[in-house]
LODRENMAR-244177 format. One line per field, with one value per residue (C-alpha): residue number from 1; residue in one letter; z, y, x. Coordinates in pm, 1 decimal, padded with zeros to 6 digits. Each point is the difference from the previous one (the first is absolute). Layout:
<sites>
pos: c(NUM,...)
code: c(A,...)
Z: c(Z,...)
Y: c(Y,...)
X: c(X,...)
</sites>
This chain:
<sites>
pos: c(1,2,3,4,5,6,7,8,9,10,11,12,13,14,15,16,17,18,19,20,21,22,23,24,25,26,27,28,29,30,31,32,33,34,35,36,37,38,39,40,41,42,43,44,45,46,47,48,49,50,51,52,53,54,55,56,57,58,59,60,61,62,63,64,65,66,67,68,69,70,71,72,73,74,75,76,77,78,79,80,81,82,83,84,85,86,87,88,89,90,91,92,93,94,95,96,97,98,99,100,101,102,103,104,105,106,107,108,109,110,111,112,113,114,115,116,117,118,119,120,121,122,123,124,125,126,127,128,129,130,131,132,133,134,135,136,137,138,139,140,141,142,143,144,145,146,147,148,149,150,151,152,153,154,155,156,157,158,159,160,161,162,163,164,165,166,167,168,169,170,171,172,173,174,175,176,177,178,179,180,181,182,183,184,185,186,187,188,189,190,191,192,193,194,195,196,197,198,199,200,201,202,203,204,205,206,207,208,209,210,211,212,213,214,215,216,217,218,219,220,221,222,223,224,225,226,227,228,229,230,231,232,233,234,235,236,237,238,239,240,241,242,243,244,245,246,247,248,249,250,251,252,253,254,255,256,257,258,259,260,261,262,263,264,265,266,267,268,269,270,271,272,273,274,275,276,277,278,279,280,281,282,283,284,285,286,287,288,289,290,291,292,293,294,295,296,297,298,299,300,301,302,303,304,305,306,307,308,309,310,311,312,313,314,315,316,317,318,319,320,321,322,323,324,325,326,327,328,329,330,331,332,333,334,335,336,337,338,339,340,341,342,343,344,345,346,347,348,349,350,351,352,353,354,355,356,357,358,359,360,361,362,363,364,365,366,367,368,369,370,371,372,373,374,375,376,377,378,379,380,381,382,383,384,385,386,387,388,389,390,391,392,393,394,395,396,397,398,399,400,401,402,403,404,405,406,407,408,409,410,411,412,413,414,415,416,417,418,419,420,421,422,423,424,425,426,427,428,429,430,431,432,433,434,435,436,437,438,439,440,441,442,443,444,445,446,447,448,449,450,451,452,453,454,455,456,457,458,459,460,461,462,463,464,465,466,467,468,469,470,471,472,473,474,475,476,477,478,479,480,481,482)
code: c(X,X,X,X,X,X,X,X,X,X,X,X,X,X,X,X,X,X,X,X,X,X,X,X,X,X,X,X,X,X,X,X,X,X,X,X,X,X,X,X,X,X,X,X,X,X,X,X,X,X,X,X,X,X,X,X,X,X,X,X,X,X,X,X,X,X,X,X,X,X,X,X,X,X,X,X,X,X,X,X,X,X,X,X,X,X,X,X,X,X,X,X,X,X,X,X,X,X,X,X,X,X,X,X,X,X,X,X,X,X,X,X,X,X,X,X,X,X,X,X,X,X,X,X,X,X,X,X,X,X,X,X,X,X,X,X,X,X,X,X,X,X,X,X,X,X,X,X,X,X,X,X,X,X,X,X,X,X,X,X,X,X,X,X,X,X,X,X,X,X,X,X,X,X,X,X,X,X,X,X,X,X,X,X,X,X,X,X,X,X,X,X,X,X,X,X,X,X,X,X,X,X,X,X,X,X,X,X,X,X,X,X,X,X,X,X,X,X,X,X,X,X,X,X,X,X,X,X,X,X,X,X,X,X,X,X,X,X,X,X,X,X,X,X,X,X,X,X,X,X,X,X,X,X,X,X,X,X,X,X,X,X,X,X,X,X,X,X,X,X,X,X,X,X,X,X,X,X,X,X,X,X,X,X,X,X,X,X,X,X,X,X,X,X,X,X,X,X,X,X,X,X,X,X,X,X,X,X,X,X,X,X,X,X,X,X,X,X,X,X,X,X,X,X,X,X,X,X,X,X,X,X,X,X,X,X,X,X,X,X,X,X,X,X,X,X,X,X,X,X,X,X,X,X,X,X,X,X,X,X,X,X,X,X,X,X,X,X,X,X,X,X,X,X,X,X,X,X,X,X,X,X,X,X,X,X,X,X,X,X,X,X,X,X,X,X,X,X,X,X,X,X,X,X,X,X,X,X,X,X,X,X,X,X,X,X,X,X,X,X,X,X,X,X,X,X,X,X,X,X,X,X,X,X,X,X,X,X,X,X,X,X,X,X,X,X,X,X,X,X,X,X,X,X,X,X,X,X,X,X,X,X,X,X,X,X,X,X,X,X,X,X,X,X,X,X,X,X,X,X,X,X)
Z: c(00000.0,-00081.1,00280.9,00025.9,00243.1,00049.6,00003.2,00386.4,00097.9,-00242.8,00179.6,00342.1,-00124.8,-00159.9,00302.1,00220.7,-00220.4,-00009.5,00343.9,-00075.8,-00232.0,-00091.5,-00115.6,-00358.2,-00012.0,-00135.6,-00275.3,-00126.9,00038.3,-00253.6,-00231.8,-00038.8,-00118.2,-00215.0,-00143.5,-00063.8,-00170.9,-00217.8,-00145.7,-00064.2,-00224.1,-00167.5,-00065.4,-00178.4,-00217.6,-00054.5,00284.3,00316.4,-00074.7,-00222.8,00031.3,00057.8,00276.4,00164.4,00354.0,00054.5,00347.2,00254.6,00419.6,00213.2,00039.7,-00344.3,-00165.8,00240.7,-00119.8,-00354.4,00016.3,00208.0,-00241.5,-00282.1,00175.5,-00031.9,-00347.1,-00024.6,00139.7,-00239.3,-00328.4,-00055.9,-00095.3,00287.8,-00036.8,00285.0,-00001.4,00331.0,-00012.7,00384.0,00020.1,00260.9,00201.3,-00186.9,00265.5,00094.4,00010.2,-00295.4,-00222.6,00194.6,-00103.3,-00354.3,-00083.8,00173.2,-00219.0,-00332.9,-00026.6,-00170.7,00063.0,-00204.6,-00010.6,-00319.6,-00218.7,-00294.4,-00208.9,00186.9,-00276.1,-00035.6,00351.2,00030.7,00354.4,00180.9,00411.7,00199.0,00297.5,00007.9,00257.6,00252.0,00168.7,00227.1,-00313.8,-00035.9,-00332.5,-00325.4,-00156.3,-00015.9,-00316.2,-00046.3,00092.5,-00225.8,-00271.8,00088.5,-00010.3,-00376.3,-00116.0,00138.8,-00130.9,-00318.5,-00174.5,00164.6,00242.9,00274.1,00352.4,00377.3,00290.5,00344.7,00269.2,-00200.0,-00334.3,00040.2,00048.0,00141.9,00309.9,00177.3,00285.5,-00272.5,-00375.1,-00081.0,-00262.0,00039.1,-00287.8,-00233.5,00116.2,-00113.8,-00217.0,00135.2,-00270.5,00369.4,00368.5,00259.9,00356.0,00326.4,00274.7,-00076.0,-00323.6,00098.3,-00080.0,-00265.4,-00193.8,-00046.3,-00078.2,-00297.3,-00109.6,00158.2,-00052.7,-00389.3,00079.6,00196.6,-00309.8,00093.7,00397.3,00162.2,00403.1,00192.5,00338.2,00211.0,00347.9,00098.7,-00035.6,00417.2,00056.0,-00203.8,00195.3,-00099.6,-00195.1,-00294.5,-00112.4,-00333.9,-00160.8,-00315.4,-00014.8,-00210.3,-00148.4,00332.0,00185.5,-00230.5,-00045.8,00381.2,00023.5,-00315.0,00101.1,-00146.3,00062.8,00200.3,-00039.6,00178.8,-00163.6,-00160.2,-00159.9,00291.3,00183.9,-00297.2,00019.1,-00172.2,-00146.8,-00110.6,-00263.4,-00041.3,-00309.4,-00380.8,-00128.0,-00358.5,-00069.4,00120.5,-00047.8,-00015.2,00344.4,00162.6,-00234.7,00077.0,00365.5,-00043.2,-00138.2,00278.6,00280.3,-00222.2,-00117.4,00363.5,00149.2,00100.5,00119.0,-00126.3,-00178.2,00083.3,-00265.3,00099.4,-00309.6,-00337.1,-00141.5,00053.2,-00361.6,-00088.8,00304.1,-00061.8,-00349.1,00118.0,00319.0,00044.4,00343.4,00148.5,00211.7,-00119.7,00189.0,-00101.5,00355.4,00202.9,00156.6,00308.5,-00106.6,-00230.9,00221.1,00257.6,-00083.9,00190.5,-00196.8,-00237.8,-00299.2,-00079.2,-00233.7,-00359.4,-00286.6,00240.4,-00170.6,00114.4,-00063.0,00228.2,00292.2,-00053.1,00337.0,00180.2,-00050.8,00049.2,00368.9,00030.7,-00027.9,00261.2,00235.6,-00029.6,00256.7,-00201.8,-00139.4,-00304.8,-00258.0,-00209.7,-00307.3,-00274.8,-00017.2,00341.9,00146.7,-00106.3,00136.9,00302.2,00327.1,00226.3,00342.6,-00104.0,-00082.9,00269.1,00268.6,-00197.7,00257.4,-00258.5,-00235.7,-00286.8,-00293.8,-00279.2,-00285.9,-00182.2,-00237.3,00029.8,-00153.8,00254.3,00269.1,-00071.6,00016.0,00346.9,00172.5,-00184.1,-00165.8,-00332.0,-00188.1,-00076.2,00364.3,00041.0,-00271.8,00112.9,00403.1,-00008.2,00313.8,00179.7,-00177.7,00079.4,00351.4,00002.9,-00154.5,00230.4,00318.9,-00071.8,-00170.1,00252.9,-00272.7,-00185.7,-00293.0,-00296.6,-00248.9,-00350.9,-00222.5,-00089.0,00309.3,00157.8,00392.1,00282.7,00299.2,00346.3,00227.5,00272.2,00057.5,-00251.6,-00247.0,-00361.2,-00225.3,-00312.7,-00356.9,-00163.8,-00298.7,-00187.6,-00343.4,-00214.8,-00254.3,00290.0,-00111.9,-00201.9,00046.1,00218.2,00167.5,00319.6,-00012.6,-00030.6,00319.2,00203.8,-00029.8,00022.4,00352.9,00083.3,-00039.9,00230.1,00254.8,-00046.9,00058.2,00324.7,-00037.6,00234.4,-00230.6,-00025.2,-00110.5,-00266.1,-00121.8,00004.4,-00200.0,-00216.3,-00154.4,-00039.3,-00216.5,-00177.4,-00079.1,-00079.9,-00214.0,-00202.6,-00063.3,-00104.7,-00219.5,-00184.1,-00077.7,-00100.5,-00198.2,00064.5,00252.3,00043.2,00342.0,-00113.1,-00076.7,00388.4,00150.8,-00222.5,00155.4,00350.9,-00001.8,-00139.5,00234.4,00315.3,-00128.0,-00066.1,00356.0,00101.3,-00149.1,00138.2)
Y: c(00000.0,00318.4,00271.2,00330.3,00273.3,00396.2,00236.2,00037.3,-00388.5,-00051.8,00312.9,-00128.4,-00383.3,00205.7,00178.4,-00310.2,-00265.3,00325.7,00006.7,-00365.2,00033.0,00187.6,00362.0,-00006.1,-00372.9,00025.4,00208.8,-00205.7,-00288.6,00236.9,00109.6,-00383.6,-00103.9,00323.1,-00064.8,-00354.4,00082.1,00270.4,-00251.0,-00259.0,00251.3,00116.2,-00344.0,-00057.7,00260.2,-00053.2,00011.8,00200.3,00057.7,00332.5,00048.2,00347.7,00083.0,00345.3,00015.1,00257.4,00091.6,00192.4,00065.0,-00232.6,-00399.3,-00065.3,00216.9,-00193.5,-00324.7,00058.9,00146.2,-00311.9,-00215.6,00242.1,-00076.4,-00348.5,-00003.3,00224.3,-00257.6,-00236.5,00215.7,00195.4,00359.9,00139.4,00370.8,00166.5,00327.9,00150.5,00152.4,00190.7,-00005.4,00141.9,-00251.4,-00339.0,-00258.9,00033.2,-00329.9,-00107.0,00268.8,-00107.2,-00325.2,00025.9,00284.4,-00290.8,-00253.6,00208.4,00176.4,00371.3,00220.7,00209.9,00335.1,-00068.5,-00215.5,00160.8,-00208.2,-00337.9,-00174.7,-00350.2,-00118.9,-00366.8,00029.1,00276.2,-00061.9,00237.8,00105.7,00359.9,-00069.4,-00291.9,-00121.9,00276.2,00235.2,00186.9,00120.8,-00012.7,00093.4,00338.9,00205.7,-00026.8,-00399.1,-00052.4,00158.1,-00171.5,-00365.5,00059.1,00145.8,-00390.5,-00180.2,00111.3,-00268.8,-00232.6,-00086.2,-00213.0,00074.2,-00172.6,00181.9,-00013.5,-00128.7,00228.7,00172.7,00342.4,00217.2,-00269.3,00020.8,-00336.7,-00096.6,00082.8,-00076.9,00369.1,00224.1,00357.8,00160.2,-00179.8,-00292.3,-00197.7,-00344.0,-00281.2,-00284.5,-00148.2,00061.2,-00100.1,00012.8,-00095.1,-00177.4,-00004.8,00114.2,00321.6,-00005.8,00265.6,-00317.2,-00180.1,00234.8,00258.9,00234.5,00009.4,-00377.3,00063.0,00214.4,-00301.1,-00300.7,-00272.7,-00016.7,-00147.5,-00031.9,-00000.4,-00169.6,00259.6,-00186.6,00193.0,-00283.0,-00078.8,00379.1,00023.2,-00026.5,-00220.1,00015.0,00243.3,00321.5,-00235.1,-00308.5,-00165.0,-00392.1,-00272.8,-00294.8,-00219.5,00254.8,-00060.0,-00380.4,00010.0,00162.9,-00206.4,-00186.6,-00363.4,-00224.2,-00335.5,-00312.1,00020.0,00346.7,00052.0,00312.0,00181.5,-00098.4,00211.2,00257.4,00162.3,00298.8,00243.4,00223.1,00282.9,00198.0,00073.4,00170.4,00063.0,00265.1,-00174.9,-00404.7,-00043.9,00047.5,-00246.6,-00282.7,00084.7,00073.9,-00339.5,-00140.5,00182.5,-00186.5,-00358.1,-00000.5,00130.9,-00316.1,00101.2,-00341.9,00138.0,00348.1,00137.7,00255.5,00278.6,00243.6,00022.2,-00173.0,-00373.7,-00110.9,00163.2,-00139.5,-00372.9,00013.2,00041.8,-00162.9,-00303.1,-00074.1,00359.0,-00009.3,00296.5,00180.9,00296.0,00155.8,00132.3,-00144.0,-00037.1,-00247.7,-00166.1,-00239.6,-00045.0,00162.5,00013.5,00342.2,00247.0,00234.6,00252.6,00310.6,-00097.2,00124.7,00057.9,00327.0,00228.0,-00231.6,-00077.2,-00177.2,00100.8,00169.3,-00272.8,-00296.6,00237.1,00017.4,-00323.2,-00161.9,00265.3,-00150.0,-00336.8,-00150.3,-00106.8,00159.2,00230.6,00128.4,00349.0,00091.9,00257.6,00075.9,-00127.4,00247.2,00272.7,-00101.6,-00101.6,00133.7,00104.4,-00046.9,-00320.0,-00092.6,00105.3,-00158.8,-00306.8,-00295.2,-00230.2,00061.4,00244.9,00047.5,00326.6,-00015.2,00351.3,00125.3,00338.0,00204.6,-00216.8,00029.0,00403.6,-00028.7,-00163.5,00221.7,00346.1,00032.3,00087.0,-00316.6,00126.2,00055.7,-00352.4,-00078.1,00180.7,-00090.3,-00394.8,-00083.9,00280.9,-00038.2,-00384.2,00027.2,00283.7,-00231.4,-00299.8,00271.4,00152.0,-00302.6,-00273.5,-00205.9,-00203.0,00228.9,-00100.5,00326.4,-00125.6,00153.6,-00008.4,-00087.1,-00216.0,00090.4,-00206.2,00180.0,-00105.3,00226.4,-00090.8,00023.1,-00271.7,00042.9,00155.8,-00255.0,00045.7,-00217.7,-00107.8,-00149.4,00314.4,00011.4,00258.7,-00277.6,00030.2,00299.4,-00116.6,-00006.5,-00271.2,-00105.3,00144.2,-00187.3,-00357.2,00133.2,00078.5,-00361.7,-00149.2,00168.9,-00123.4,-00317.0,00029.4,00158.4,-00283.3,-00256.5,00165.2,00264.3,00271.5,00346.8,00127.3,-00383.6,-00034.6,00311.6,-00018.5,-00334.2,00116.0,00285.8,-00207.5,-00298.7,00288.6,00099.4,-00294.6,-00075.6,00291.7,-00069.6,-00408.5,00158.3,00236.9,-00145.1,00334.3,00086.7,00162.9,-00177.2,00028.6,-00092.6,-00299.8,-00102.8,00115.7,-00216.0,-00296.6,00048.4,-00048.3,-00340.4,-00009.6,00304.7,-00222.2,-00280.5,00237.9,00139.0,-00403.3,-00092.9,00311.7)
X: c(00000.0,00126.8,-00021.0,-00033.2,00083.4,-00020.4,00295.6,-00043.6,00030.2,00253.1,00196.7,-00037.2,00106.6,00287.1,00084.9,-00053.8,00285.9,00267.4,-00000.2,00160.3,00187.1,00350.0,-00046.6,-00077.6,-00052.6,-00410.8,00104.0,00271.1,-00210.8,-00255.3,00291.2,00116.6,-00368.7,-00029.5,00330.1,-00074.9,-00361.3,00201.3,00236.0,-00228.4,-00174.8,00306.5,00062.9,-00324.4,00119.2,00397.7,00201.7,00113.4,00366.9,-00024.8,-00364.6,-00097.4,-00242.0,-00132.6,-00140.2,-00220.2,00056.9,-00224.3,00109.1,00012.1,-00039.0,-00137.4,00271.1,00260.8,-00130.7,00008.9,00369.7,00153.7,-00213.6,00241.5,00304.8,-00080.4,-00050.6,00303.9,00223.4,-00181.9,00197.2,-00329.6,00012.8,-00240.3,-00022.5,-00252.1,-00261.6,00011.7,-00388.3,00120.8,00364.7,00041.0,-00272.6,00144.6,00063.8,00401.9,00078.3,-00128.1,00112.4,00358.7,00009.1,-00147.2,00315.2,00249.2,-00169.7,00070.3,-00340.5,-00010.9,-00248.2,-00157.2,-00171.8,-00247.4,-00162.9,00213.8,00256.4,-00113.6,-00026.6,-00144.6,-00108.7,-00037.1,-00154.6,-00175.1,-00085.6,-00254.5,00118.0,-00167.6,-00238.8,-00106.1,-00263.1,-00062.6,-00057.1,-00317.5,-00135.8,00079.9,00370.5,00104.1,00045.9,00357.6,-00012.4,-00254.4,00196.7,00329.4,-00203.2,-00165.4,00359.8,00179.9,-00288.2,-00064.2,00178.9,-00206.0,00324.2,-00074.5,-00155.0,00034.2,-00136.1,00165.2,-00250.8,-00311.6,-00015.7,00072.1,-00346.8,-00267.3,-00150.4,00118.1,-00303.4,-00269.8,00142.0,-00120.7,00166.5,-00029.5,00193.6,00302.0,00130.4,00293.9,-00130.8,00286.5,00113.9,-00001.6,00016.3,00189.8,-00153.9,00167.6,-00113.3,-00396.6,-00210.1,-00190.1,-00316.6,00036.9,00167.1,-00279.1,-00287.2,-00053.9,00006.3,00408.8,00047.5,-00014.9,00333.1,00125.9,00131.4,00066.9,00102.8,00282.3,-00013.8,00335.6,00038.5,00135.5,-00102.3,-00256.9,-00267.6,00060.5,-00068.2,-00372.6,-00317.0,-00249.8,-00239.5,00106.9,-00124.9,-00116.1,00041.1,-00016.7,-00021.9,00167.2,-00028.1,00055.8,-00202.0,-00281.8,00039.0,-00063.0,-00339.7,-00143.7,-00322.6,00067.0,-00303.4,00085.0,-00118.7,-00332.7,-00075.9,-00358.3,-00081.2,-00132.1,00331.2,00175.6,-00252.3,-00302.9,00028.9,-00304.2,00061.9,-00279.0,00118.7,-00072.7,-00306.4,-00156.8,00271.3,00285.3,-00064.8,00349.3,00047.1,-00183.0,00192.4,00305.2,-00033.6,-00099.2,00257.0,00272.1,-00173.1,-00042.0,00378.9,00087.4,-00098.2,-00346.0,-00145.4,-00318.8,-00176.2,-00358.9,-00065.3,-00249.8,-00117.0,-00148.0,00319.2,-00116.6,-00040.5,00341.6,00190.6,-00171.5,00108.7,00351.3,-00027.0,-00206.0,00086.4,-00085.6,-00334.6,-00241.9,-00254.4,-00217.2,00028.4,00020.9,00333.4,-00134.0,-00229.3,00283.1,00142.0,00277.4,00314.4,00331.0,00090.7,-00210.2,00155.7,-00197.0,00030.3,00196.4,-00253.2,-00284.6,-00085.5,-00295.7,-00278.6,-00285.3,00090.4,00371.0,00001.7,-00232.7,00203.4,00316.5,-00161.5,-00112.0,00325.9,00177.9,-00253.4,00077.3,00260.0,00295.0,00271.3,-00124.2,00199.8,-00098.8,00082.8,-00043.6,-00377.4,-00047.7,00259.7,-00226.6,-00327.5,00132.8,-00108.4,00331.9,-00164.9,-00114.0,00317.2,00177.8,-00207.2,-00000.4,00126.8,00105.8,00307.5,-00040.5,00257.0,-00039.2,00176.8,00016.4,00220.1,00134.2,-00333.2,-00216.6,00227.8,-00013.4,-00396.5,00015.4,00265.6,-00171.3,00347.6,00141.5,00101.8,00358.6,-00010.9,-00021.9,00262.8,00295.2,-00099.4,-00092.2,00101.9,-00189.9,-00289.1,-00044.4,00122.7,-00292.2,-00283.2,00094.3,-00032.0,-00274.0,-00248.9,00130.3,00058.7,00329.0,00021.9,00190.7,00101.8,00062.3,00233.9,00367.7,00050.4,-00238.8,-00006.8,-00226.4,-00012.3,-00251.3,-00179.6,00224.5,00377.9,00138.3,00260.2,-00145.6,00067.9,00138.4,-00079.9,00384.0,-00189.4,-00168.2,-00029.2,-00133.4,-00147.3,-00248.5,-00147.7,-00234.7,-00423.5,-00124.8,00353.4,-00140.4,-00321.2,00258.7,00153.0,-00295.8,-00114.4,00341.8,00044.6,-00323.9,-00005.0,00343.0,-00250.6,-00217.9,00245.8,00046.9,00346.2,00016.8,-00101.3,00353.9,00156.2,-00325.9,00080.8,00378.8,-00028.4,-00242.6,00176.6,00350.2,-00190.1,-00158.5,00344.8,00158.1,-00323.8,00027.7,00320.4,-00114.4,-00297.0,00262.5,00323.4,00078.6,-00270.8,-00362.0,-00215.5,-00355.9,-00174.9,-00096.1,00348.7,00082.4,-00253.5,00126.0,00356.0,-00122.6,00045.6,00368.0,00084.3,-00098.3,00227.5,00269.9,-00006.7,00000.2,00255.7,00180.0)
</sites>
């Protein structure tokens, strides 16, 4: 599991091993990784001994890291030449070592010439805001030629705890981070600036509290959590699902939200809506009602919402499943016609699953609002509906009510942005509820199959939401198999 932690803990765990440890120990430790990550990428594209590289150097540690990490390379028979953005605030011993090792520094861009490597060590993770001016200039002037990037610890200009961006921001090749990811790693709009990451042990794993600021499962994580029927299983053992969605307008809906909770395992589907001849022609096994869901059947789990449209009865059946006493999730329509009270005095689990405009709609919010702030805005709509929330987007975050870790979704991909691949995950993650996960595991699960079945339906090319839901199954044996 990957974990993630804000710029204060990872201070104090910081502050807590140098206490420890020899004076100036922790960075080298840094500089060695960075160093390391630097030539491995230089390798990639030639060599190390007479590569040319440019570190981009701000004050203090993060400007001291990347100018040991140039000493380093120096040593190694690169040409490392170094932009002091503050000279007179870069870190001493640094700046010592890296003239000892050979470095030059320079007072300009001009008469660089071909630069095989450029690392960003302008600001770190205590930064705030975006670049300044004359930073921003100096970074499009070194990267023109499409030369290389590695951040030190952050890329220079994102917010770290929140993964905001608030002006220019440096876009890494790749990113080296020490110690722990920061959560601005793993969420957008700043982990688009990220690449690909690289995590160096530093030793500060002893010195992190537990849990983390955020977390984003793997493959073993996931493997752990899947519901696999046993021997004496029966399909209310796996779980019923209802699934009240679809409506003249939007038929569509109410097949494929169908065909989520089916191909996620569902043990069986109760369909509630006008869709029954569509999702029988599809799906002969589903069980059909005319409604309303309360008179259905039992359920361990209801999804309501994908496709419901404004129709008569919309809002009714909307209400009638928030009063029944199993976990419920909402979707789409349903988030709309929900009541709020009712949700939030609900005693049984609910899940909502907006995307950024619905999310907007629920918190009273501007949707670019939403965009640039993710992780405030679900933390927001899990306090104040009560509810597991899970915000869709380019980065998919689940967040609870109560004081868990917001987790974050490692399999994204934007093949997933297509019409109805929301409908395939609200009854994939509830047939999970069905089969008895807790809210935050169903929809943790839920959205990495969804990944890793986009990715099945595609093979690179376009997918359509019917190709997602078909790649369920061979995303659960991928995540078996490990």
């Amino acid at each position: 599991m990957r974990r993630a932690y804000s710029v204060e803990t990872v201070r104090a765990a910081e502050a807590a091993l140098m206490q420890r440890l020899p004076e100036g120990a922790l960075m080298q430790r840094a500089a060695a990784g960075l160093a390391a990550a630097c030539g491995d990428l230089l390798r990639r594209n030639g060599r190390v001994y007479g590569s040319r590289v440019l570190l981009l150097v701000g004050s203090g540690d993060n400007g001291g890291d990347a100018l040991h990490a140039g000493a380093r390379l120096a040593r190694r028979g690169a040409g490392v030449r170094a932009l002091l953005l503050a000279p007179d605030r870069a870190h001493p011993g640094g700046l010592a070592a890296f003239r000892a090792a050979g470095g030059q520094v320079v007072d300009g861009p001009v008469g660089l010439g071909v630069l095989d490597l450029v690392v960003d060590g302008i600001t770190g993770i205590g930064g705030r805001g975006g670049l300044r001016e004359d930073a921003t200039e100096l970074v499009h002037t070194v990267t023109r030629d499409r030369t290389p990037v590695i951040s030190v610890d952050l890329p220079s200009g994102v917010e770290a705890d929140t993964g905001e961006v608030h002006g220019e921001a440096v876009r890494a090749d790749a990113t080296v981070t020490f110690g722990t990811y920061k959560p601005g790693l793993l969420i957008d709009p700043a982990a688009e600036h990220a690449g690909a990451l690289r995590l160096v042990d530093i030793g500060l794993g002893p010195e992190l509290p537990d849990p983390p600021d955020l977390e984003a499962l793997q493959y073993a994580d996931v493997a752990a959590l899947l519901p696999v029927p046993g021997a004496e299983s029966d399909k209310y053992r796996r779980g019923v699902v209802g699934v009240v969605a679809g409506s003249e307008r939007y038929p569509g809906a109410a097949v494929l939200a169908v065909a989520g909770a089916l191909r996620g395992g569902a043990g069986a589907v109760r369909y509630v809506g006008p869709g029954a001849d569509a999702v029988i022609a599809r799906f002969p096994e589903a069980l059909v009602h005319a409604g309303p869901p309360s008179k259905a059947g039992r359920v361990q789990a209801w999804v309501v919402g994908p496709g419901l449209g404004d129709g008569r009865g919309a809002e009714s059946a909307v209400a009638d499943v928030l009063a029944a006493d199993v976990p419920v999730l909402v979707d789409a329509d349903g988030l709309r016609l929900l009541d709020a009270e009712t949700v939030r005095t609900r005693t049984a689990p609910t899940v909502l699953t907006p995307h950024a405009g619905e999310a907007a709609a629920l918190l009273g919010t501007a949707r670019e609002e939403v965009e640039s702030g993710r992780l405030t805005a679900v933390r927001e709509l899990a306090a104040r509906y009560r509810a597991t929330v899970l915000l869709k987007g380019s980065t998919t975050l689940i967040a609870e009510a109560r004081d868990t870790p917001v987790r974050v979704n490692p399999t994204g991909t934007s093949w997933l942005a297509t019409a109805g691949s929301g409908d395939v995950l609200s009854g994939l993650t509830g047939s999970l509820l069905a089969a008895g996960l807790a809210p935050r595991d169903a929809a943790s699960v839920g959205a990495y199959l969804h990944g890793l079945a986009a990715r099945h339906g595609s093979d690179g090319a376009p997918v359509s939401a019917q190709d997602v839901a078909d790649g369920i199954p061979a995303a659960w044996r991928d995540v078996r198999a490990g």
